[in-house]
N, C-alpha and C positions, 0 to 999 in steps of 0.2 A: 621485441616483446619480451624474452628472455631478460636481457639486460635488465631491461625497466624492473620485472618480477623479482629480477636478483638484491637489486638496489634496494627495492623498496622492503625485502624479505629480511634485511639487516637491520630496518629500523626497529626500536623498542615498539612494544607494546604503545606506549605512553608517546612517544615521536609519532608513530603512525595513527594516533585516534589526536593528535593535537592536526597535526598534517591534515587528517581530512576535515576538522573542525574548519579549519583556515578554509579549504575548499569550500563548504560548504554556507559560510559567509559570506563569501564572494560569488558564490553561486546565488544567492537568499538579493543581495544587496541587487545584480544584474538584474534576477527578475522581477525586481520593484520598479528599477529605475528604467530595462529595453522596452518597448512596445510601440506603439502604431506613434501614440506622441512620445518620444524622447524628453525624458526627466535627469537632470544632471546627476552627478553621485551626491553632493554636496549636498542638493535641496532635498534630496532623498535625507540624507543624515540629519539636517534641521530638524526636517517635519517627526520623524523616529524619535530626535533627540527632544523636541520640544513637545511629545504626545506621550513619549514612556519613560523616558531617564528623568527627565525632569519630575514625573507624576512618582516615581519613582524612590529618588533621594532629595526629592522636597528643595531644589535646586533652584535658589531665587535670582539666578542671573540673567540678566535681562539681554536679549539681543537686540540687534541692528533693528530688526521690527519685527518684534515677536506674533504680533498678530497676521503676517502673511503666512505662518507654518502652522495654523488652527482653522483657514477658513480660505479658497480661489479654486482654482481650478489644479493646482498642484497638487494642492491636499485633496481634493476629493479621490483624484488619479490612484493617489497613492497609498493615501491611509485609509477610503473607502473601499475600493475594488482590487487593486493590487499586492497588497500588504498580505487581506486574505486568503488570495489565490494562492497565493506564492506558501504562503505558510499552511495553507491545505494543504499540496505536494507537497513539500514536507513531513506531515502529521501519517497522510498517505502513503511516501514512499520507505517510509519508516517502519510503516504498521507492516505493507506485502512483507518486505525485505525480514524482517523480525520472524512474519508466519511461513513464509520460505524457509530458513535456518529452521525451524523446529520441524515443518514436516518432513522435511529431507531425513530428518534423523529417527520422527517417528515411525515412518513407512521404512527407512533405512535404504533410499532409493534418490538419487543424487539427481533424479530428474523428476521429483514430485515437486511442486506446488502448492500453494494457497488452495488451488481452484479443485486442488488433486480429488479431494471428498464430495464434489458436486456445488458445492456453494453456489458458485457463478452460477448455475443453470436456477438453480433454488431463487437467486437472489434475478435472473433473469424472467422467472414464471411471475414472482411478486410484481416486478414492474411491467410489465407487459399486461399484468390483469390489471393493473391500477390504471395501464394509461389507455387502454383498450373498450375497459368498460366505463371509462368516463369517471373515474373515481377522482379526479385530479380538479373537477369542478364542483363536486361535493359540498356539503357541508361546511362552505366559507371558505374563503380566502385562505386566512390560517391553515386550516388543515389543508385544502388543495396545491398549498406548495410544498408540504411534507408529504405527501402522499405517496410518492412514488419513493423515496428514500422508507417509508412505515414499511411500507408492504413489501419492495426488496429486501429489508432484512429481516423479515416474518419470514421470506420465502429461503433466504439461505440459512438461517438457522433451523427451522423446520427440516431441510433437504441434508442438513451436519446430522440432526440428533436420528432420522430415518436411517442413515450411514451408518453409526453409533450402533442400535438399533439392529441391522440387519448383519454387520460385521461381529455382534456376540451371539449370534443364536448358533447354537449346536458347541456352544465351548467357549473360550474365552478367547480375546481378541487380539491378531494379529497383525501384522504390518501386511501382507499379501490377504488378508479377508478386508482392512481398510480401504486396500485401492482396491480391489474388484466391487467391495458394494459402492465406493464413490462412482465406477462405473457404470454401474447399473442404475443409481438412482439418480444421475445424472442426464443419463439417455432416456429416463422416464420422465423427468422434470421438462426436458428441454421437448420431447414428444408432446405434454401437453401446454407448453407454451409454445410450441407453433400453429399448436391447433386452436387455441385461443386467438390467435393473428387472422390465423385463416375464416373461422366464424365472423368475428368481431369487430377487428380494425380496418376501418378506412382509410386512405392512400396518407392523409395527413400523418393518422397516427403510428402508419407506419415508420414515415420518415423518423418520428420522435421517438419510437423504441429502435432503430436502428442507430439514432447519435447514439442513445442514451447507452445502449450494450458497446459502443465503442470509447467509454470515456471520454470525461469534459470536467475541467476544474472551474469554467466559465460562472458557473450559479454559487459559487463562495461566499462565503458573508462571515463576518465574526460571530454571529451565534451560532452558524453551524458547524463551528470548530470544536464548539466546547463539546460533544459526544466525539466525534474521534478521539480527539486530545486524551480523555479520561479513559478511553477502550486501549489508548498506545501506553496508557502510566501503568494501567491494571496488566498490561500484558507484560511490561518490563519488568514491572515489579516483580512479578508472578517467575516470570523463565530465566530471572537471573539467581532465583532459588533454588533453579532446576539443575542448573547448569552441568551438574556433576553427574546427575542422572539423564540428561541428553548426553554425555561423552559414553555415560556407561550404553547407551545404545546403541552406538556406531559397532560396539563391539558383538550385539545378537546377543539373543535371547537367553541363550543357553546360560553366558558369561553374568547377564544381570541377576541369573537366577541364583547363581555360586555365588553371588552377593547379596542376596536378602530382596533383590526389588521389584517388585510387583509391576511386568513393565503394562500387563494389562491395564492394568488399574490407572495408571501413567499417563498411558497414550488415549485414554477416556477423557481423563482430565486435559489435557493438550488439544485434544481437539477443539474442546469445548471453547478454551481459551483462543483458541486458533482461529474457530468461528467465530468469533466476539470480534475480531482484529478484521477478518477479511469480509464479516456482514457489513460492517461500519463504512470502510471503505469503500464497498460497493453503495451500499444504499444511498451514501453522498453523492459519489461522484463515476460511478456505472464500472464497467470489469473496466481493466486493466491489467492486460497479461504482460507477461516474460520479469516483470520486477520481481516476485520470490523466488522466480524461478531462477534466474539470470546472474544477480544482485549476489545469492551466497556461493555461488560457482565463482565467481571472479575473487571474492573475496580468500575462499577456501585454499584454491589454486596461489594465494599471497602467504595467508596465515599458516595453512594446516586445519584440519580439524579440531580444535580445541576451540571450546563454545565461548572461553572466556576472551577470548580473542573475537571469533568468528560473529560474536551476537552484537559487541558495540561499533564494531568497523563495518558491520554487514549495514546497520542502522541506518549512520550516516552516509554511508557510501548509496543507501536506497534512496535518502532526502536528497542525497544532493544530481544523484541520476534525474530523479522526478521531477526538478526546479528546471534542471537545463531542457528536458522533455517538452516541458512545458513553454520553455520562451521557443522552443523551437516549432511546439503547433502554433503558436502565434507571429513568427512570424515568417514562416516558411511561406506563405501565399498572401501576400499583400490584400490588406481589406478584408479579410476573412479566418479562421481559425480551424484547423485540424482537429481531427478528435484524437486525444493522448492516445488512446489505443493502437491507432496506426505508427505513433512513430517509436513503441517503445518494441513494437512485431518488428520494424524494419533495425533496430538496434541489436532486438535479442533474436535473432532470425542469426546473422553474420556471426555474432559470441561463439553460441554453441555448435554453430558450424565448427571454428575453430576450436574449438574445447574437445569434439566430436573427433575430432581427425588428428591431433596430437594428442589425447589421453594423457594430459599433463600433471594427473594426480589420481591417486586414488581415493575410492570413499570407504576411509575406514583408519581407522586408529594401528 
């Protein structure tokens, strides 16, 4: 492990974000082409090439039979079902991994989270009441398949700006008043969506909030990309503006204050940002722990803390965990499918073991 760290600690900036690029192609292309029916790489690349490059650079060259990569049983595999899974995880493991690296530095605690402010529980009360109280058969078709994604992230964003909220009263806002009220209104959140279980749902609907709080990329479609996608652009855009003012935070309070920055005012906005990234996430595709958490620990432990490093390799390195995650709930038990959440616990479970017991880095500039 050492060695590897050492190797890979010498490449450029620019070699190590191309490096994991390549990984993460080859990770992107596997989880198109591995599953229950095996799809060659080849036809994989047709059907891609003959659906986006072509539509693309208006590329009038004609194949062997073009019309088998627009219409069979390959294409639907691939470019129906597959394509958008694959590129959820993705959009997904991009978005934790991105709101991991900011809150580690907001809270300044190298074992916070995404979930650190309550979200998950917020966005767990949403779905739970949505699937509990029959809201999912509601008002048509349309809305009853959005349903449970409305009201999870109605319920984590609610359970951010409560956190927000209870974290400035009596002064201005802290990184130790952030995670104690994430705790608090977490353990209030999740108090009354058990009690919502316990009134309400029947054994059916239990089963269906128990997948659903463990993750599942399973329900992807290409229109439900376009709201992650734009939550993951608005977030890059946004914290590579920051970037200067996340290092100046590793350094505490005192240090940003002899600099002019208001880091209250900061970490107000950062959350908010922060919840935009991890409501989206969830409301699509249910919690999914240990990727913020996980994702900038390994990366940290490579680069250093310097965000401009930290924020584009933390990225990719989160898409491309999420991809292999995912062919891995699929095909870990023949005939059937895992929920993500299990296998990303039994990944980051092992990490920070090791990370725990060697103290291979510190958090802080």
């Amino acid at each position: 492990m050492g060695f590897v760290k050492e190797r890979i600690g010498k490449l450029s900036t620019a070699a190590l974000l191309l490096l994991m690029s390549v990984f993460l192609v080859a990770a992107i292309i596997s989880g198109v082409s591995i599953g229950t029916y095996h799809i060659e790489i080849d036809k994989v690349w047709n059907i891609f090439y003959h659906n986006v490059i072509k539509s693309i650079t208006f590329d009038q060259v004609i194949l062997d039979d073009p019309n088998q990569w627009g219409k069979g049983t390959n294409y639907d595999i691939v470019w129906n079902t597959r394509a958008p899974r694959v590129l959820m995880a993705c959009i997904i493991g991009m978005s934790l991994a991105l709101a991991g690296v900011v809150m580690q530095a907001t809270v300044q605690n190298p074992l916070a989270d995404p979930y650190i402010l309550g979200m998950s529980s917020g966005a767990s009360l949403g779905a739970t009441a949505a699937i509990a109280m029959g809201l999912t058969g509601l008002f048509g078709t349309s809305f009853g398949n959005y349903a449970i994604a409305i009201f999870a992230f109605m319920g984590s964003f609610i359970c951010a700006l409560a956190v927000l909220t209870l974290s400035s009263a009596g002064g201005r806002t802290t990184s130790v008043k952030l995670v104690l009220s994430g705790t608090i209104i977490a353990s209030l959140f999740g108090a009354v969506s058990n009690l919502i279980v316990v009134l309400y749902a029947d054994k059916d609907e239990m089963q269906e909030i128990t997948f659903w709080l463990l993750g599942s990329f399973g329900g992807a479609n290409w229109d439900k990309l376009i709201i992650p996608l734009l939550a993951l652009i608005v977030g890059i855009v946004y914290f590579t503006t920051q970037i200067r003012n996340l290092n100046t935070m590793l350094m505490g309070d005192d240090v940003a204050t002899t600099l002019g920055i208001d880091l209250s005012r900061k970490r107000k906005a950062y959350v908010i940002i922060t919840a935009l990234l991890t409501a989206t996430a969830v409301c699509f595709c249910g919690i999914i722990g240990f990727v913020g958490l996980m994702i900038p620990h390994i990366v940290r432990g490579i680069t250093g803390n310097n965000h401009w490093k930290l924020i584009p390799i933390s990225i990719l390195l989160g898409a491309t965990f999420m991809v292999l995650a995912d062919i891995m709930a699929r095909k870990i038990l023949p005939g059937s499918e895992l929920p993500i959440g299990i296998i990303t616990a039994f990944c980051g479970a092992p990490v920070f073991a090791y990370i725990m017991i060697k103290k291979s880095y510190s958090f802080s500039n």
